[in-house]
C-alpha positions in Angstrom: 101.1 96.1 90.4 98.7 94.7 93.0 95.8 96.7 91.7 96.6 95.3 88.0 96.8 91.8 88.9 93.1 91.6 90.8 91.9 92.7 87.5 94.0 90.3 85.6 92.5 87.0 83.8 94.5 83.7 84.6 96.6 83.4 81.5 97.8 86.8 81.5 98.8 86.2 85.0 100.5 82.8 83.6 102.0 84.3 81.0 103.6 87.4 82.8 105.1 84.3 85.7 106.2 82.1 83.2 108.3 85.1 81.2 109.5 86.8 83.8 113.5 87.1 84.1 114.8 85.2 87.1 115.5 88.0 88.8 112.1 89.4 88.9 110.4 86.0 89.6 109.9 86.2 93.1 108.6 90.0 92.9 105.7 88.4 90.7 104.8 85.6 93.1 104.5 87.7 95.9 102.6 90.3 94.2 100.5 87.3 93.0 100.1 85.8 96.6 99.2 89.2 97.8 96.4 90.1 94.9 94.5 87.1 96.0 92.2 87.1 92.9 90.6 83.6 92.0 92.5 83.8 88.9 96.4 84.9 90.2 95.8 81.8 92.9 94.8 79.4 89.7 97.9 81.1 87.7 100.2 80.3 90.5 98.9 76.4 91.2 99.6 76.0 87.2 103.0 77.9 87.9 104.8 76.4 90.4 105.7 73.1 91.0 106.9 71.7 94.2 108.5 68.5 92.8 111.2 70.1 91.1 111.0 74.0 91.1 114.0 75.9 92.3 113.5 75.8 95.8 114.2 79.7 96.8 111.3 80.8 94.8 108.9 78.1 96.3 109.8 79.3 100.2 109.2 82.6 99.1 105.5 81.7 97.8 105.4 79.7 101.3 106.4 82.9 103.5 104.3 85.2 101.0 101.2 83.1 101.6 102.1 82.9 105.7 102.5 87.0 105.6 99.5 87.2 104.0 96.9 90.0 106.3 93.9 88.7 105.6 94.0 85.7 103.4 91.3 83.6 101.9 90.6 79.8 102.4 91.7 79.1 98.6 94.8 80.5 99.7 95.5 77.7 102.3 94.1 75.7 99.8 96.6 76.2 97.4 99.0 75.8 100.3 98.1 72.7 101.6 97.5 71.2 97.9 101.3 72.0 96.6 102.1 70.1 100.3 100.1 67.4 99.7 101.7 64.0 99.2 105.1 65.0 98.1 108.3 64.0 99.0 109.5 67.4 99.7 113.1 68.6 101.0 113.5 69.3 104.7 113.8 73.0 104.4 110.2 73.4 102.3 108.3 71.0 104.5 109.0 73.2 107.4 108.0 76.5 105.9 105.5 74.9 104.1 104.0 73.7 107.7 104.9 77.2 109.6 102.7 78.8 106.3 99.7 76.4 107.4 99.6 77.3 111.2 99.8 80.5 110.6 97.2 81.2 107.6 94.9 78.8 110.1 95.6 81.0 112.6 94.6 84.1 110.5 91.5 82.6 108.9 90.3 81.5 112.7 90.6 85.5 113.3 88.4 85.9 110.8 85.8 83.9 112.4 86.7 81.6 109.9 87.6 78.6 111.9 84.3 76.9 110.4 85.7 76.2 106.7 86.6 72.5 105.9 89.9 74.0 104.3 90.8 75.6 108.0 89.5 72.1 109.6 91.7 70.0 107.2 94.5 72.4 108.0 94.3 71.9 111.6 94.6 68.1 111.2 97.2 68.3 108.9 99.2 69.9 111.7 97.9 67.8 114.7 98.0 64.0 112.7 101.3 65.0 111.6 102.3 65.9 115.5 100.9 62.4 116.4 103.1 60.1 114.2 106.0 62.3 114.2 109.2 60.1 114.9 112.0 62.8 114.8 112.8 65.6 117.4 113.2 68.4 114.8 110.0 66.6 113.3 108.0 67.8 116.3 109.7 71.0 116.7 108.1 72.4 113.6 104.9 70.7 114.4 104.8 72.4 117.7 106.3 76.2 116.4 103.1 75.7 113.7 100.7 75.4 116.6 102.2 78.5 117.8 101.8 80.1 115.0 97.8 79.0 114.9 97.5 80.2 118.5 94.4 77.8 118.6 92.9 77.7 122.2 92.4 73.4 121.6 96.3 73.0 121.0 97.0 74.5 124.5 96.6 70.9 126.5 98.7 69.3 123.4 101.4 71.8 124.1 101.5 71.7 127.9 102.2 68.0 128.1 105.2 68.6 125.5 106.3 71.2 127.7 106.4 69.0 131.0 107.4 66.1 129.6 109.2 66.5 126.9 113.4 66.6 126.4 114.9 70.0 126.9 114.8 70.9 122.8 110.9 70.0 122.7 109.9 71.7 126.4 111.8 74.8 125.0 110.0 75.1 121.7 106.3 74.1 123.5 106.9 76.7 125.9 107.8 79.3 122.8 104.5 78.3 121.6 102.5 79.0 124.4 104.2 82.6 125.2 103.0 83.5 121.2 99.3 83.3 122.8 97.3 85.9 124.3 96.9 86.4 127.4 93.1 85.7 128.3 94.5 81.8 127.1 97.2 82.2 130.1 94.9 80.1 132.7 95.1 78.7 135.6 96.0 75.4 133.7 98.8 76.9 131.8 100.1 78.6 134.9 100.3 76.0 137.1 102.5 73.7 134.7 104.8 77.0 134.0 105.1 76.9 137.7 106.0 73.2 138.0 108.6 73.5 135.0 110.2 76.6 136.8 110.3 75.0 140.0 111.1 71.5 138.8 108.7 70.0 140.9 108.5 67.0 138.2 112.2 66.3 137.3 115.1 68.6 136.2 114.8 71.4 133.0 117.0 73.2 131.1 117.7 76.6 132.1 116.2 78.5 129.2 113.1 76.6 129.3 112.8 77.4 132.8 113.8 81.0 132.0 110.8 80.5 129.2 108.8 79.3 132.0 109.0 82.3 133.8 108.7 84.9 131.1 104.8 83.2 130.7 104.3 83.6 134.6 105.5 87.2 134.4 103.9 88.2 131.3 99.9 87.2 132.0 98.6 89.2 134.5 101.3 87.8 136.7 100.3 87.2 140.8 102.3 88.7 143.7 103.0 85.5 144.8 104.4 84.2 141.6 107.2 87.2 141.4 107.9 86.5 144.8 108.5 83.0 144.4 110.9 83.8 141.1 112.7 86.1 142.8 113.6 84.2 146.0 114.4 81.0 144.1 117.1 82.8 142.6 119.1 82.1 146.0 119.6 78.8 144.7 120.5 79.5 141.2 123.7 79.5 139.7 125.3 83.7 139.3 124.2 84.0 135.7 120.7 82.5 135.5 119.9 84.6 138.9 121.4 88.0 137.2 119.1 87.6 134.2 115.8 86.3 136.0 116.1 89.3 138.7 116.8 91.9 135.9 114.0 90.5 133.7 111.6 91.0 136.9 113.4 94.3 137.6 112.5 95.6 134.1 108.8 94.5 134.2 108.3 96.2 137.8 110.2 99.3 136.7 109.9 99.7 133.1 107.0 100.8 130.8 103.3 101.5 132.1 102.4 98.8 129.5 104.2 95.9 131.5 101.0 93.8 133.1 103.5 93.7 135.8 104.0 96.8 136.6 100.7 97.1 138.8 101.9 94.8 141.4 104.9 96.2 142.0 104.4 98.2 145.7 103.1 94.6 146.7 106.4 92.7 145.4 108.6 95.2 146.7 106.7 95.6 149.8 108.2 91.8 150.8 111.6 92.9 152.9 112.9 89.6 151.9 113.3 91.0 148.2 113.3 94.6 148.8 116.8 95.0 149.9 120.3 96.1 148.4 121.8 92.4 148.9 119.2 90.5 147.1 119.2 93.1 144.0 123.1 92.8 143.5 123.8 90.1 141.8 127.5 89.7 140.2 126.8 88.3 136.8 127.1 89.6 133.2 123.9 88.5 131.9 121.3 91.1 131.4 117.7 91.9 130.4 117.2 95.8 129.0 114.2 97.9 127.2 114.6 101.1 125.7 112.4 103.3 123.2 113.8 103.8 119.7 110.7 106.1 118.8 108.0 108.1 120.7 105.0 109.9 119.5 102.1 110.7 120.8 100.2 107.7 119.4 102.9 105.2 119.0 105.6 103.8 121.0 108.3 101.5 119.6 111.0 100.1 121.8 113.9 97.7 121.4 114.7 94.8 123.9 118.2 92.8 124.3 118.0 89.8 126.2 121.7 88.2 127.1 121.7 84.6 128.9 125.7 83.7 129.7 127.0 80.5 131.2 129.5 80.7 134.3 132.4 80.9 131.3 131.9 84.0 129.8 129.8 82.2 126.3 126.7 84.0 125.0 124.5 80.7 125.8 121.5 82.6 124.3 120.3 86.1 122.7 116.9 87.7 122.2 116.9 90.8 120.6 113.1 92.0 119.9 111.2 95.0 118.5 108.0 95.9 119.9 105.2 98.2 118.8 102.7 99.8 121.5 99.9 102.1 120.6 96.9 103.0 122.1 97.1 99.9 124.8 97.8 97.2 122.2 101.0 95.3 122.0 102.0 94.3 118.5 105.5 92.2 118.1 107.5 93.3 114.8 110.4 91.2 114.7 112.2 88.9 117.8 115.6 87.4 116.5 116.9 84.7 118.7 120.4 83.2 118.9 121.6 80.3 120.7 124.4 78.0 121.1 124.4 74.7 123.2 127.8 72.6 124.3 130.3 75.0 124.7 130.5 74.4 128.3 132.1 70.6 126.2 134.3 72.6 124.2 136.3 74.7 126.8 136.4 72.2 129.3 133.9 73.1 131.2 131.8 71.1 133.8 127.8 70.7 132.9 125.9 71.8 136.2 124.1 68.9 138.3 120.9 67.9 136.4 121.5 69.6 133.2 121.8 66.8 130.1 124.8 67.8 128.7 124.4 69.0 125.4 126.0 68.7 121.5 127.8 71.4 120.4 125.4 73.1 118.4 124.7 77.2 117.5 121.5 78.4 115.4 118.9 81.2 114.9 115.3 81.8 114.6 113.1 84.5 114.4 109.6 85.4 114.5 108.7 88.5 112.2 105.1 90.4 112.7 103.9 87.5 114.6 104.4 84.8 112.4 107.6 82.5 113.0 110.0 81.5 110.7 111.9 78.5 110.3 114.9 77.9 112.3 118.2 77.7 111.2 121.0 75.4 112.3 124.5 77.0 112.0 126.0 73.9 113.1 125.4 70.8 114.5 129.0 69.1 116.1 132.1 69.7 116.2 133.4 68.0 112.7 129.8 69.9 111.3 130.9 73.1 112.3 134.6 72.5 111.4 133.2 71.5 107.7 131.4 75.0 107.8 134.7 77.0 109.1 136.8 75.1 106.4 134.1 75.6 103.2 132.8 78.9 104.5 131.9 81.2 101.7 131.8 84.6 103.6 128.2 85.3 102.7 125.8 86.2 104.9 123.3 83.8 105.8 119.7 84.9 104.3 116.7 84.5 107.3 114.1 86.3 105.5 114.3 88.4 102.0 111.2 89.7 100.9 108.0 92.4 100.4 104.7 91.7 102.2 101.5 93.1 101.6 100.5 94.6 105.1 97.4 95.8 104.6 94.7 96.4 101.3 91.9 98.3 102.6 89.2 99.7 100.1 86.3 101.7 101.3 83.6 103.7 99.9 81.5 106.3 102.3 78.3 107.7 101.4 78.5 111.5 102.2 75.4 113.5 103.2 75.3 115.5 100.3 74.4 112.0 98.3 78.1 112.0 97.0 80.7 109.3 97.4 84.0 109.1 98.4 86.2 106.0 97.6 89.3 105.7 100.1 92.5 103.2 99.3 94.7 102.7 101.8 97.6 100.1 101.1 100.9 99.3 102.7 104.1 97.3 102.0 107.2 96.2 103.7 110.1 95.1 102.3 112.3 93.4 104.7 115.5 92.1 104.8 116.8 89.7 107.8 120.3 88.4 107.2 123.1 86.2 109.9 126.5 85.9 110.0 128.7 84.2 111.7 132.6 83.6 111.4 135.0 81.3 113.7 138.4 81.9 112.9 140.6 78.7 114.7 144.1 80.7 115.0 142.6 83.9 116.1 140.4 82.5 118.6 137.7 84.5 118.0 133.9 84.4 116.9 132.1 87.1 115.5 128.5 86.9 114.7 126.2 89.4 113.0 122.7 89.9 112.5 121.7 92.5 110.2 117.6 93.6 109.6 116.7 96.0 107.1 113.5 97.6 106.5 111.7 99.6 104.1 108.0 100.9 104.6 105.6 102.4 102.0 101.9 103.8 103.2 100.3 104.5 100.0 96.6 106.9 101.1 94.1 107.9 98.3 90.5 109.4 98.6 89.0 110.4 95.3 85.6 112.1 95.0 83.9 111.9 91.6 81.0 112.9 90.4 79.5 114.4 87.3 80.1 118.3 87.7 82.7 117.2 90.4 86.1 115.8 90.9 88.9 115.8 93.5 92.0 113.1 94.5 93.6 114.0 97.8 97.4 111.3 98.0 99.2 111.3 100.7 102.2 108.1 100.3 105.2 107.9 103.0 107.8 105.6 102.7 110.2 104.9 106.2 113.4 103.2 105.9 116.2 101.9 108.4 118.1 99.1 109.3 119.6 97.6 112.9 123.2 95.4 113.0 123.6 93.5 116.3 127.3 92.6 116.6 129.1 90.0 118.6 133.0 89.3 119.3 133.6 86.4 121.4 137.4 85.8 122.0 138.1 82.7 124.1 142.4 82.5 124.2 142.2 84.3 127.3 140.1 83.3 130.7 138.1 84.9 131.3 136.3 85.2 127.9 136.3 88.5 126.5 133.0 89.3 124.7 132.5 92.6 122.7 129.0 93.7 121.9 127.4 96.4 119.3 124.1 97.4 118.3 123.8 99.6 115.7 121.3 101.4 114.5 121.5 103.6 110.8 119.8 106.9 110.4 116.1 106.6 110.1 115.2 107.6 106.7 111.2 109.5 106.7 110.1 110.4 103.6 
């Protein structure tokens, strides 16, 4: 469909959006997005209109054009012109400004940084940091500068991580972690250091936890380990559990970690190295474990579980990772986290944590590009409005197919003939959230499902005049993971049920 499109002229393109079923109009705006032909970009700048289009479709042209492998300047073009001077509702202007920092970020990896269409992007972002009034203003701002990864932004988001409130230091720090790690300097380092050791003033655990993650992820230093280690001494039971499990796992686990090579100096310090400092009594935990292994490719799952003193799930980070040949490629981290609770039950905030609103919500950052976050609830009556007027539907993250790659080729043989090689791949994908409080059970059950469908599609076709042969190879992979959660609080302590479930890989 991709392959008819590029050779389409605008109006057909036009006309095939414009009478198109409902059902089958989003298929035909991301096959548009993906074709990237001068004339589907002019089709869909006639087609859709951001001042009173249904909004579904529009944040799916958003997240197409953010997916997008390789995409073109007039792409972010088109982007930043449906943007452009609107009064747009909240949940459009912040895909719509996730979609620019990550097609800036895309472009710039295509040595592309140099366009005035990329420049004018990066303002976009930066002026609208500047005069940004509103916390969850910023927070997009700042998750868009993640999503750029542009080496300039790193002083922009290390003074919102130090200074910040909790909320902004959390998502700064986020942003920072997306980079790679030649951009982890000495610079960046030293202000993880003075968040995690609140040299400054008093942070919230999981942005010192965030903190951390940085220090052990970038070619981390002896001494750095060290120090995280024995300032777990001070910490309260769960924080200490997860931070020396998180370390444990990077000294122990794959021969990927970057940590992993300083680990007969770390645990060559008898201060650490001993069976009292390694058993810690809490519930939280950090765990890695393959889901595949070939010979080429490696792909792992990771649960990360952050508890409070209670017994609540404060946070969850459940990740899938890709490793082949020495790279590192992220393909989907869901994140879960609920503030207040400690409120809610009673509970005492610990000394120098602000207390915070009740408040639970998700977000997720799927092959490298992060999505939009969403809020479950936000207060008691808001999340008493949404137990009450519940529908029972699962809550749609991302829905969608993305072009992965679109690679044409021809190769001049010796023997003066020429083969043309096609290689194109899909993913259809499928990220969904529930989440049900029921008052006279006492309970909580949350769910997040992802689903995922893979097609490879390989064709190399000789032709010549006394010759001709096609060799196609397509695969198609399908599977999908559920992460479960029970959480029933009638009894102390809480009692917390969890499930990960993962369906039958389908190979094809």
């Amino acid at each position: 469909f991709i392959q008819m499109l590029q050779s389409a002229k605008k109006r057909d393109v036009l006309q095939l959006l414009r009478r198109a079923p409902e059902e089958a109009c989003p298929f035909l705006v991301e096959a548009a997005v993906a074709a990237q032909s001068v004339a589907s970009l002019a089709a869909l700048s006639d087609f859709l209109d951001f001042s009173k289009g249904p909004k579904s479709l529009l944040e799916k042209f958003l997240y197409a054009a953010a997916f997008s492998p390789r995409p073109s300047g007039e792409l972010l073009h088109l982007v930043l012109d449906k943007l452009g001077g609107k009064q747009l509702p909240p949940e459009l202007w912040e895909t719509g400004m996730l979609a620019v920092g990550s097609l800036v970020g895309k472009l710039c990896q295509q040595e592309l940084c140099e366009l005035q269409v990329v420049k004018h992007g990066v303002e976009t972002i930066l002026r609208g940091l500047r005069g940004a009034k509103e916390e969850s203003e910023v927070l997009i701002y700042l998750l868009a500068l993640g999503n750029a990864k542009l080496p300039e932004a790193i002083p922009i988001l290390l003074d919102h991580a130090e200074e910040g409130p909790s909320a902004i230091t959390t998502a700064a720090i986020s942003a920072l972690r997306r980079f790679p790690a030649q951009h982890s300097s000495s610079k960046v380092k030293g202000a993880m250091r003075r968040i995690f050791h609140e040299k400054r003033k008093n942070y919230e655990k999981t942005s010192r936890l965030a903190a951390a993650q940085i220090l052990l992820e970038n070619d981390p230093l002896p001494m750095d380990v060290i120090n995280i280690l024995l300032a777990t001494n001070e910490m309260e039971t769960e924080m200490a559990t997860f931070l020396v499990l998180k370390v444990q796992n990077s000294l122990h686990g794959d021969h990927h970690h970057p940590a992993r090579k300083i680990r007969k100096v770390v645990l060559g310090d008898p201060r650490i190295n001993n069976y009292n400092f390694f058993s810690k009594l809490g519930i939280s935990s950090s765990f890695s474990a393959p889901l595949t292994a070939t010979q080429d490719l490696l792909s792992t799952f990771g649960l990360d579980l952050l508890f409070l003193e209670g017994g609540f799930l404060r946070k969850s980070v459940s990740d899938f990772v890709l490793l082949s040949h020495g790279q590192r490629f992220p393909v989907v981290q869901v994140i879960t986290e609920a503030q207040g609770l400690e409120s809610m039950m009673g509970e005492s905030v610990l000394e120098g944590e602000e207390e915070s609103e009740l408040t639970a919500g998700m977000s997720a950052v799927v092959l490298d590009v992060q999505l939009r976050p969403i809020l479950f609830f936000q207060g008691y009556t808001d999340l008493m409005a949404k137990v009450l007027l519940s529908s029972g539907e699962p809550m749609s993250v991302v829905k969608g197919n993305l072009l992965l790659m679109d690679h044409h080729q021809v190769i001049p043989l010796q023997s003066g003939l020429q083969v043309t090689v096609r290689l194109q791949g899909a993913l259809g994908l499928d990220i969904s959230a529930d989440l049900a409080l029921s008052i006279w059970e006492q309970e909580l059950k949350s769910s997040i499902t992802t689903r995922g469908s893979l097609t490879m599609d390989f064709q190399a076709e000789l032709d010549s005049p006394f010759l001709q042969a096609t060799l196609r190879s397509q695969t198609e992979v399908e599977t999908s993971i559920h992460f479960d959660t029970m959480l029933r609080f009638s009894d102390s302590p809480v009692l917390m049920c969890l499930q990960l479930r993962e369906e039958q890989i389908s190979y094809r």
